[in-house]
C-alpha positions in Angstrom: 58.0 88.8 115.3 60.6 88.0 117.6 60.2 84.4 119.2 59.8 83.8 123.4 62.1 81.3 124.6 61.5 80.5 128.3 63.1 78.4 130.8 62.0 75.2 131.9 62.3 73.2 135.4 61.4 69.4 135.1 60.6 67.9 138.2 63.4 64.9 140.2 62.2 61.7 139.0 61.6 59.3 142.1 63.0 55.4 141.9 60.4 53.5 142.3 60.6 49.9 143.5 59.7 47.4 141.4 57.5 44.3 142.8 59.7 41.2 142.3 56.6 39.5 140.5 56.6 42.5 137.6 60.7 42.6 137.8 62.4 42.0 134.4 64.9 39.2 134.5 67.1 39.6 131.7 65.5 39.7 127.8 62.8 36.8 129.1 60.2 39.6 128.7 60.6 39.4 124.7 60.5 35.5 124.6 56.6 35.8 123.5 56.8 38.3 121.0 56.7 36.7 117.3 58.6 38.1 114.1 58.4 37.4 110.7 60.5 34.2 109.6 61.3 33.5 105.9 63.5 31.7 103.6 65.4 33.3 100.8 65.7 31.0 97.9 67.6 33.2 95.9 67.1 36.3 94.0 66.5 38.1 90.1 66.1 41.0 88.3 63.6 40.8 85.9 62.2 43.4 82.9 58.5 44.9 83.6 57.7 43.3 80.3 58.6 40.0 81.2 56.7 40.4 84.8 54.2 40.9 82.6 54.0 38.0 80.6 54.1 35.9 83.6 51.4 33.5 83.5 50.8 29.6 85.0 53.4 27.7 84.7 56.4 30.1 83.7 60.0 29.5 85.3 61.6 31.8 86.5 65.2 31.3 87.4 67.2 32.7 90.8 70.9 33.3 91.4 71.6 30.0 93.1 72.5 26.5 92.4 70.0 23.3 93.5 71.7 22.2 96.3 73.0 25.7 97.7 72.4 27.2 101.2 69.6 29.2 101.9 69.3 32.3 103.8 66.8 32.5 106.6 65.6 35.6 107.6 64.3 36.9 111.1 62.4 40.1 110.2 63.7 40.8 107.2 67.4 40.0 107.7 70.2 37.6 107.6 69.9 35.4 111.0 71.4 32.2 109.4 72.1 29.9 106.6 71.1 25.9 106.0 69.6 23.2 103.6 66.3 22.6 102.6 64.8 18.9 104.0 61.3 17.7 103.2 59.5 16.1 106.3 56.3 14.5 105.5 55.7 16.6 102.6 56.6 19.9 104.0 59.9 21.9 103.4 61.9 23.0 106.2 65.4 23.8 107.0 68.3 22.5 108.6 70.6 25.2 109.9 74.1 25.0 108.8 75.8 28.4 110.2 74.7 31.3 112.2 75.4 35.1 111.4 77.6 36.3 114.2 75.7 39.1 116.1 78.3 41.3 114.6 77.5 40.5 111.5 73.2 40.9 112.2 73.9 44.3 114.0 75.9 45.9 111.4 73.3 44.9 108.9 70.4 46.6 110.8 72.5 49.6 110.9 72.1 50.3 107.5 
């Protein structure tokens, strides 16, 4: 059966004018939305077998040195780089370098 294809006419859209107290000044608008921060200590491949065995108090070891940077990552990817610190008995980190946007965009592209 032969498919109708018909013609369609969309309507002008009008401008509207925004009220200065709802205008958008910039990217402030997305200064109270929250995304996921973490800290990438390093990483492994590991044999299901050996997942297994896992139990209290097994090691396991990562692909960087004590002492190395760490990555931090905004939603899942590379934002920046720095050392861990301990203040009053909780890690942090002090940020060392930042990813050029370049550098974060062409990430997300892939």
């Amino acid at each position: 059966m032969p498919t109708k294809v018909s013609s369609v006419e969309f309507e002008n859209i009008e401008e509207k004018e925004i009220p200065e107290s709802q205008e958008i000044h910039g990217l402030n608008f997305l200064h109270d939305i929250y995304l996921p921060v973490s800290i990438e200590l390093g990483r492994t491949k590991m044999q299901i077998r050996n997942i297994i065995n896992l139990e209290r108090g097994s090691l396991i070891e990562f692909d960087k040195l004590a002492g190395e940077t760490v990555d931090l990552l905004v939603n899942d990817r590379k934002f920046a780089e720095g050392e861990v610190v301990v203040i009053d008995e909780r890690f942090g980190i002090r940020i060392t370098g930042l990813y050029k946007t370049e550098d974060i965009l062409k990430e997300v592209r892939r």
